[in-house]
C-alpha positions as CSV (number, residue, x, y, z in Angstrom):
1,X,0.0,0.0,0.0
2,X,1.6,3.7,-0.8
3,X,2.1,6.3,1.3
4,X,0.5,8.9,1.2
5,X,2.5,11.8,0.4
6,X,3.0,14.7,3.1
7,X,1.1,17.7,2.8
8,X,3.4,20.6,1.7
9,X,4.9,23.1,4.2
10,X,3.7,26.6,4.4
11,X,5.5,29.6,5.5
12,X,2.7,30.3,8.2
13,X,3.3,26.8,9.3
14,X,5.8,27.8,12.7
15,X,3.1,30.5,13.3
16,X,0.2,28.7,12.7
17,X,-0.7,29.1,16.6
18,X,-0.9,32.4,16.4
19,X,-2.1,33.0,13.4
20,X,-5.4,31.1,14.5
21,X,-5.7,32.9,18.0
22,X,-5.3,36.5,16.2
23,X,-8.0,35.1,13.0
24,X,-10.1,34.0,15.9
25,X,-10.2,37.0,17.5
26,X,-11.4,38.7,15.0
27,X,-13.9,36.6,14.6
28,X,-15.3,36.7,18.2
29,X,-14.6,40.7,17.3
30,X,-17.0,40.4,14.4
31,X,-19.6,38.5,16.4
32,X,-19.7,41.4,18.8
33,X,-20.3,43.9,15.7
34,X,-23.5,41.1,14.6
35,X,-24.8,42.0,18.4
36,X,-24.1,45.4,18.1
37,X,-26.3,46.0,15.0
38,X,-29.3,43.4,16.2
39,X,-29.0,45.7,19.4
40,X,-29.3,49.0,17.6
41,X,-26.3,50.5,18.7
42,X,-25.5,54.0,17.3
43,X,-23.8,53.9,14.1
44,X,-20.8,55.6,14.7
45,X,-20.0,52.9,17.3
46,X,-20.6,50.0,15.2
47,X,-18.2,51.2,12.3
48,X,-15.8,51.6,15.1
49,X,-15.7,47.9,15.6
50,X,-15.7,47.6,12.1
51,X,-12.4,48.9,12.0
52,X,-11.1,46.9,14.4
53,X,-12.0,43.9,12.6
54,X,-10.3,45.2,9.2
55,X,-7.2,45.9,11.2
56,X,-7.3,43.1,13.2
57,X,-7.7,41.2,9.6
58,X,-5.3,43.2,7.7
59,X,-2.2,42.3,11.0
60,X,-2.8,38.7,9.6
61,X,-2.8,39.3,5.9
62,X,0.4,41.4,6.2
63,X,1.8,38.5,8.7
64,X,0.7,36.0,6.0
65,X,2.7,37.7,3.2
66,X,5.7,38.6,5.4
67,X,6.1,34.9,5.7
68,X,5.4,34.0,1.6
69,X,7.6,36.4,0.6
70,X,10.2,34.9,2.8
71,X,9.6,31.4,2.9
72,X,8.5,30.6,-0.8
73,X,9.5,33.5,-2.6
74,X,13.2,33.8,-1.3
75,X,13.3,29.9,-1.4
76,X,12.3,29.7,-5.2
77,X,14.7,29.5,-7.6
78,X,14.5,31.1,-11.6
79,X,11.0,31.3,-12.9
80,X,9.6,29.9,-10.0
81,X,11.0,32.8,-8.0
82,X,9.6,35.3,-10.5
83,X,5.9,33.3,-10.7
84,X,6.1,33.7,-6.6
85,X,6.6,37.1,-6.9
86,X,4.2,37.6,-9.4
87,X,1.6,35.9,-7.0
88,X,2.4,37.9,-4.1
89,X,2.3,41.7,-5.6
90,X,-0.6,40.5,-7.2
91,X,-2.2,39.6,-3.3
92,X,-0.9,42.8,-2.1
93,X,-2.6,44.7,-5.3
94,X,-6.2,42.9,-4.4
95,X,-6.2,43.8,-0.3
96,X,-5.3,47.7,-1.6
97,X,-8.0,47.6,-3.5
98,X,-11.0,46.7,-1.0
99,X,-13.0,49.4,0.3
């Protein structure tokens, strides 16, 4: 019977611990701005929260493509290196464009 084979390392994987607690904070974050709107907080208060979320959301994103960039685009070699790169500015350009 074959093996099978090992799922591939990513360059979150020493952080993965962390990068769960901080991606489940934000969720419990974003629960809280659910109750705030079914509650009929004041506006003002709720997009407060909002922003916490999206900054809570964008610390992981940026975490997420500190490690790419270091862990599979500085470990690619030739056109792999350049396809990496490609990917990642490419990621960067669609999390500048939200909002």
């Amino acid at each position: 019977m074959a093996e099978a084979p090992a799922p591939a390392s990513r360059g979150y994987t020493a952080t993965k611990d962390q990068l769960l607690k901080r991606l489940r904070r934000a969720e419990g974050q974003l629960r809280g701005v659910q109750g705030m709107v079914e509650d009929d907080r004041y506006c003002i208060d709720v997009l407060t929260q909002i922003s916490a979320v999206q900054a809570a959301l964008d610390k992981v994103a940026l975490g997420l493509m500190d490690q790419h960039a270091r862990h599979c685009v500085a470990g690619a070699d030739g056109q792999e290196q350049i396809d990496k790169t490609d990917e990642l500015m490419a990621a960067v350009g669609r999390l500048m464009r939200r909002g």
